[in-house]
C-alpha positions as CSV (number, residue, x, y, z in Angstrom):
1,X,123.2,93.6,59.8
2,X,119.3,94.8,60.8
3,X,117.4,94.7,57.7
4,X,113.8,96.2,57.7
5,X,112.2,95.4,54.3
6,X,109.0,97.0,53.0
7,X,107.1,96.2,49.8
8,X,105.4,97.3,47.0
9,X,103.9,95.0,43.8
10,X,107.2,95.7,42.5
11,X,109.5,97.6,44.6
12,X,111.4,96.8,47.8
13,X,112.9,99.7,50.3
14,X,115.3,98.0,52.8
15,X,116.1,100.4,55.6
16,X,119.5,99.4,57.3
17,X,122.9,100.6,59.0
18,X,124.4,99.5,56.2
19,X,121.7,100.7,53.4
20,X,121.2,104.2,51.8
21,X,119.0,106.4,54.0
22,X,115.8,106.0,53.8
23,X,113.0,108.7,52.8
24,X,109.3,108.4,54.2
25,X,107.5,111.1,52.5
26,X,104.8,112.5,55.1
27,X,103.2,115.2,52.8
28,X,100.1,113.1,52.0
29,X,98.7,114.1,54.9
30,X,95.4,116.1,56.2
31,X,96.7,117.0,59.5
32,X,97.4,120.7,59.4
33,X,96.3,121.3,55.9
34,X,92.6,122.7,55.7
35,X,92.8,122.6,52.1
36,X,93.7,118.9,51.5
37,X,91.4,118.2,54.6
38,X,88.4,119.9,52.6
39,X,89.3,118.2,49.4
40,X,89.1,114.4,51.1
41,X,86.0,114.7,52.3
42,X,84.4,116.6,48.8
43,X,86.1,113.1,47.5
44,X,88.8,115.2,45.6
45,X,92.1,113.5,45.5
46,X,94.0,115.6,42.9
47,X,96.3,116.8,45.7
48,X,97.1,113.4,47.2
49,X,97.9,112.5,43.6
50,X,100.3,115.8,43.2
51,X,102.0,114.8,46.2
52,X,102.6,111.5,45.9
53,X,104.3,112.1,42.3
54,X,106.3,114.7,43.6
55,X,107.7,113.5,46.7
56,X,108.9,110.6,44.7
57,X,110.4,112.4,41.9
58,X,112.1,114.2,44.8
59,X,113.6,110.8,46.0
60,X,111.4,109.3,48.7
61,X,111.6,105.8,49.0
62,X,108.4,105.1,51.1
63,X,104.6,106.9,50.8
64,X,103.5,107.6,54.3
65,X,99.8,107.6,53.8
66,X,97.3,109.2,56.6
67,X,93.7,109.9,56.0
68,X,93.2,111.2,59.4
69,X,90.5,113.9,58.5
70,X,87.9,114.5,60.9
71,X,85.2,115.3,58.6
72,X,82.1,118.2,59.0
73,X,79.7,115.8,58.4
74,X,80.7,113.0,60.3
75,X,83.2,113.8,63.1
76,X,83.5,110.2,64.2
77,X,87.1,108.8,62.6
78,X,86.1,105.2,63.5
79,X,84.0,105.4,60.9
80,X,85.3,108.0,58.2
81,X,88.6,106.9,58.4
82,X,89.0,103.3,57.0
83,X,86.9,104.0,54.1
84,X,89.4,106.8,53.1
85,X,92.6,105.0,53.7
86,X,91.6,102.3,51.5
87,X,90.6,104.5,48.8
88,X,93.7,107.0,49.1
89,X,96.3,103.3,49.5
90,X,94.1,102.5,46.5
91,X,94.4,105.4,44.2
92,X,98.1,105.9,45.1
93,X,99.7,102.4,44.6
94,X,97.7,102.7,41.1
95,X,100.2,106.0,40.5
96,X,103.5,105.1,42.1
97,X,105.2,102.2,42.5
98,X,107.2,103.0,45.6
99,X,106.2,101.1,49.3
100,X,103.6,102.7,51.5
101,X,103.5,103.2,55.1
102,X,100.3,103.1,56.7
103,X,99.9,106.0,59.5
104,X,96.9,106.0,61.8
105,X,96.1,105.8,65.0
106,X,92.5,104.4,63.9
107,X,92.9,100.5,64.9
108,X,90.4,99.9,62.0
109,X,92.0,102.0,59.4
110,X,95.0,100.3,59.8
111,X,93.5,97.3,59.3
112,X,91.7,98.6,55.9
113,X,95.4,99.9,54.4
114,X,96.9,97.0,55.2
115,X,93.7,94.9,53.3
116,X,94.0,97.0,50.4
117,X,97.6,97.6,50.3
118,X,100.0,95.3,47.9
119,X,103.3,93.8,49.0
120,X,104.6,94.8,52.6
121,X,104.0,98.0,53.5
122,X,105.4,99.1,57.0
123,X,102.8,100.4,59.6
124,X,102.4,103.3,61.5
125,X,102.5,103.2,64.7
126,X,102.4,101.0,68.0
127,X,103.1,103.0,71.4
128,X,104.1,101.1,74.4
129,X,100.2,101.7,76.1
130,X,98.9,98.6,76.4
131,X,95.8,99.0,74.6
132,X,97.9,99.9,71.5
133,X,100.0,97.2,71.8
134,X,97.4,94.1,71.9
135,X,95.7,95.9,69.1
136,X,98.9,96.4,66.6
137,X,101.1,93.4,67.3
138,X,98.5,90.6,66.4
139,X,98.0,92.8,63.1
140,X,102.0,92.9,62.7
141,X,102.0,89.5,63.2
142,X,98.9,88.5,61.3
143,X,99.9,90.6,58.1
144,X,104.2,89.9,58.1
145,X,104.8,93.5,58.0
146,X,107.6,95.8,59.8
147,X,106.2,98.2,62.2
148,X,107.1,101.7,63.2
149,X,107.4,101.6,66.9
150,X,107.0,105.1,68.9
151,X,109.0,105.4,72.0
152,X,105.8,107.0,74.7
153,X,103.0,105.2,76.7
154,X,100.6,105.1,78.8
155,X,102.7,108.0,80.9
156,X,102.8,110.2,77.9
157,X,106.1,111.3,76.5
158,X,109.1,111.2,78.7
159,X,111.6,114.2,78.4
160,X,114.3,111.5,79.9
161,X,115.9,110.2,77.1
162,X,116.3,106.7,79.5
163,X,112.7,105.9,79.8
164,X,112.1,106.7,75.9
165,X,114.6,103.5,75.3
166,X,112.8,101.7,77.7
167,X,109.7,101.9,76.7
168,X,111.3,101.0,72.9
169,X,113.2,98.2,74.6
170,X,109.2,97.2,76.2
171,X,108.1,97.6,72.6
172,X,111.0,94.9,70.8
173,X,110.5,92.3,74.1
174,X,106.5,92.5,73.6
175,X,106.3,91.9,70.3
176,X,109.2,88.9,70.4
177,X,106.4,87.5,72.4
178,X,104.3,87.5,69.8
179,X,107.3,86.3,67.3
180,X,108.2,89.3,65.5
181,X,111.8,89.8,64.8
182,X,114.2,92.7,66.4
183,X,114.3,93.7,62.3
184,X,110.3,94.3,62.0
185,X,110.9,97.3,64.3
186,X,111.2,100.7,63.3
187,X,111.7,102.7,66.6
188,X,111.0,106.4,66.7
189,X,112.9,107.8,69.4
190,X,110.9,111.0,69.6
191,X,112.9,114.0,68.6
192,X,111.7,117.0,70.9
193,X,112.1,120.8,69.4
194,X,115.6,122.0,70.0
195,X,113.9,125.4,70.4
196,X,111.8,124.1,73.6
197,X,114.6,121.6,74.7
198,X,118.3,123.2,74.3
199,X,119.7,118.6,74.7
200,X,117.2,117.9,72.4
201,X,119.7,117.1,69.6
202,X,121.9,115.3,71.8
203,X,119.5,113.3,72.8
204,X,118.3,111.9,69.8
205,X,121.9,111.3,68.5
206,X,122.4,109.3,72.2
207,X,118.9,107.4,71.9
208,X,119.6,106.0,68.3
209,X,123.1,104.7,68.9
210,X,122.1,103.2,72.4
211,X,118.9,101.7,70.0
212,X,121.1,100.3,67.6
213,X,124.0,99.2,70.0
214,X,121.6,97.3,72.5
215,X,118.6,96.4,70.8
216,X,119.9,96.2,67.4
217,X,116.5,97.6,65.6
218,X,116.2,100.3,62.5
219,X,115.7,104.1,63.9
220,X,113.3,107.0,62.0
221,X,112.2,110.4,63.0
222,X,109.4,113.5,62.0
223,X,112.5,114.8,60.9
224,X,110.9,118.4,61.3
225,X,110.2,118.3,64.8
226,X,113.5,119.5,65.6
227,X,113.2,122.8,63.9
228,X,109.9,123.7,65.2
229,X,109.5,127.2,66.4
230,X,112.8,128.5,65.3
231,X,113.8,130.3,62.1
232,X,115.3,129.0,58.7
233,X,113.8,125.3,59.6
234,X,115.7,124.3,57.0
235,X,118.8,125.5,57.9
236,X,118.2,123.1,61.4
237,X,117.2,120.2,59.3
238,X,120.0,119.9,56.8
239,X,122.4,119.9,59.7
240,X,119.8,117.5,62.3
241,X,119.4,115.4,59.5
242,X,123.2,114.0,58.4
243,X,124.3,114.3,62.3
244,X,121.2,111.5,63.3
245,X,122.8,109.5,60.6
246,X,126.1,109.5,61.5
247,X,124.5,108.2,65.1
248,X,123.1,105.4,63.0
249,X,119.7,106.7,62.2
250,X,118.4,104.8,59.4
251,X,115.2,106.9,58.0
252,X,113.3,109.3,58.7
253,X,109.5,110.9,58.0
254,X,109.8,113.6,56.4
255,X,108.8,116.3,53.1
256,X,111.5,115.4,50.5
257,X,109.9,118.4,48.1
258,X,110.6,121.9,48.0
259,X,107.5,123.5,47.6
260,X,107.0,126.0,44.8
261,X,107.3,129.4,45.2
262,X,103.7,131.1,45.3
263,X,101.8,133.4,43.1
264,X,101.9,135.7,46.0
265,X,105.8,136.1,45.9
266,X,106.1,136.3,42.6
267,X,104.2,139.3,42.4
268,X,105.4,140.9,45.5
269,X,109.0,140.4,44.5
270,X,108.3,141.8,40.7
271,X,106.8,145.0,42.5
272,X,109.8,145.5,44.0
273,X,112.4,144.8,41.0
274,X,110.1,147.1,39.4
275,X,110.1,150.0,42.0
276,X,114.0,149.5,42.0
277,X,114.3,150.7,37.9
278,X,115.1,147.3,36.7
279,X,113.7,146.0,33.3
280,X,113.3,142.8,32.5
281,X,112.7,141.5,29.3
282,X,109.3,141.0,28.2
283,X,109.0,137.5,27.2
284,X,110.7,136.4,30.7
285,X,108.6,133.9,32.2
286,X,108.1,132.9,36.0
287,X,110.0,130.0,36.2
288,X,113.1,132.0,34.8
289,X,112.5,135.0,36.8
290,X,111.9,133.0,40.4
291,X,115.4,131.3,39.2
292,X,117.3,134.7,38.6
293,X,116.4,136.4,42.3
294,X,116.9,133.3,44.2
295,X,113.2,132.5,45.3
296,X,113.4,129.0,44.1
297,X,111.0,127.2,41.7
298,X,107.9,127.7,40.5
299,X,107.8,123.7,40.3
300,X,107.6,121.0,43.2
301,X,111.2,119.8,43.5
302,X,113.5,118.0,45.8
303,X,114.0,119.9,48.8
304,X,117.4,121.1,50.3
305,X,117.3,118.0,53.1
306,X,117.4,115.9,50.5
307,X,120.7,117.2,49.2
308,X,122.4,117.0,52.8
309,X,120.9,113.2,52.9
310,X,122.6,112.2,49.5
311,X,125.8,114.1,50.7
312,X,125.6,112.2,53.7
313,X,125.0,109.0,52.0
314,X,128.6,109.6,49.9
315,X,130.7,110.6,52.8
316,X,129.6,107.5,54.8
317,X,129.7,104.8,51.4
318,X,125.8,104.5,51.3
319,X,126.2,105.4,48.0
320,X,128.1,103.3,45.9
321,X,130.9,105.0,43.5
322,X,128.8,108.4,44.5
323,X,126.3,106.9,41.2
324,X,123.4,108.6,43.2
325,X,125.1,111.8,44.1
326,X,126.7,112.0,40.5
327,X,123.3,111.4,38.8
328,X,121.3,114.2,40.9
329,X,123.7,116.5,40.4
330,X,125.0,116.0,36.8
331,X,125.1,119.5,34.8
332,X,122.4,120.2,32.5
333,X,123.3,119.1,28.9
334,X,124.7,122.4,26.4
335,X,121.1,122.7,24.9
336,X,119.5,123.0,28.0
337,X,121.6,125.4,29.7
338,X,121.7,127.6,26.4
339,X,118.2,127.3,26.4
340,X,117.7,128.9,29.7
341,X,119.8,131.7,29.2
342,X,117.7,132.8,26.4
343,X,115.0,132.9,28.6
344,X,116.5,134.7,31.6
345,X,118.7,136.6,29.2
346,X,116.5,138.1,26.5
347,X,114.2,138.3,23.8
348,X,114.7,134.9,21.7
349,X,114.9,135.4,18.3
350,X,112.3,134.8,15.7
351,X,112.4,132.1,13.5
């Protein structure tokens, strides 16, 4: 059986046809978030540190870490960007003890996470353009570590699904040339938005098991590209998600955490209890209110694709005697649950 394993100090993910599913948590990254961007380059990490505790309370296996910010005062990456993945690899191995993934299509950034990352992390990425690939592979080779391999070239991203496996196939061939094992290669397929691409989900499912079947290497996905564009994302994802694994999709990249419900919501869904007549008791506090109209949690918490992963794990005996399943979804002890329905209930009574 294809086994990829990745490293921490003290931790080992194995992502594997015949393993769990594995979670890459993608949140700590700047891409797309202003606010997070803003905060790197002030040298404030108090997000990165939020994130990375949360997405592995949530269940992520693996830390995806990217520092690609292009900063206001120094718009050149080659020379922001190493600096900051060392520091972020830094602060976060000193918080979690989970793997990390290095992600960045800096040549010298990956070099500085994989200097000042411990253990084996897996890196992120190699493309079939040539450049890329007698850049990465030495540093594959040089370092022992697993590498994410990303199915486009110098031609750009194929919408045939046949040259997307051969440029993976490419991929495997050149870097056996440079002695790295089928089971050091993490392909990503490239999933394409079902809402641009109507075969987009067939695709994938097609690409992995042809991936797995003829070259025998360990699949992963943005998990969310699928969705893009289209309403209830997360509706998309919980079904995308246990489908690619059925195909033999081993991991994906992905945010494991439901975020928390805003401020904002809060107050515009009270506004609208309130102009209904309803009266809630006094002492009622967020959390308990968000939980009695359905708006989710006021705290970070494993998302919903999480749930269809473990599920998914059970029902195809990646999850041995359903332990995981059982232990994420045990019922909250008597005190607890008592507790809570004083709080969404009623006044509690004075001591």
């Amino acid at each position: 059986m294809t086994r990829t394993i990745v490293e921490s100090k003290t931790k080992t993910a194995v992502i594997g046809f015949d393993q769990p599913f594995c979670v890459i948590g993608e949140r700590i990254n700047p891409t797309g978030r202003k606010k997070l961007a803003a905060e790197l380059e002030a040298g404030d990490y108090s997000t990165v540190e939020k994130d990375a505790l949360a997405q592995v309370a949530a269940g992520a296996n693996i830390l995806d870490i990217n520092a690609g910010v292009v900063y206001n005062s120094n718009p050149n990456p080659n020379e922001t960007e190493p600096p900051l993945m060392r520091s972020i690899i830094e602060l976060v191995q000193g918080l979690v003890d989970v793997p990390l993934c290095i992600d960045s299509s800096v040549p010298a950034a990956l070099e500085a996470g994989l200097e000042a990352c411990e253990g084996r992390p897996l890196l992120n990425s190699v493309t079939g353009e040539e450049e890329r690939l007698e850049f990465v592979l030495p540093l594959v080779k040089k370092y022992n570590v697993p590498v994410v391999a990303i199915s486009n070239d110098d031609t750009g991203i194929s919408e045939d699904p046949d040259v997307r496996f051969a440029v993976a196939k490419k991929i495997v061939e050149r870097a056996a040339d440079f002695g790295i094992p089928a089971h050091d290669i993490v392909v990503d397929p490239l999933v394409m938005p079902i809402g641009a691409m109507a075969t987009a989900g067939n695709q994938v499912f097609a690409l992995v098991r042809r991936l797995r079947e003829e070259l025998g290497v360990n699949t992963t996905c943005g998990a969310s590209n699928i969705s893009f564009g289209l309403p209830n994302r997360h509706g998309i994802n919980n079904a995308f998600l246990p489908m690619a694994m059925g195909a033999g999709m081993t991991s994906a990249i992905m945010n494991p955490v439901a975020l928390p419900v805003t401020q904002t919501k809060i107050a515009e869904k009270k506004a609208l209890v309130e102009a209904a007549g309803i009266i809630l008791p006094a002492d009622m506090d967020d959390e308990s209110f968000v939980q009695m109209f359905g708006l989710g949690s006021t705290l970070p918490r494993a998302g919903s694709e999480m749930e269809a992963i473990r599920a998914a794990n059970l029902l195809t005996d990646n999850d041995p005697h359903g332990a995981d399943w059982i232990r994420t979804n045990k019922a909250p002890d008597a005190a607890g649950a008592e507790g809570r329905g004083r709080r969404a209930g009623g006044r509690r009574r004075r001591a």
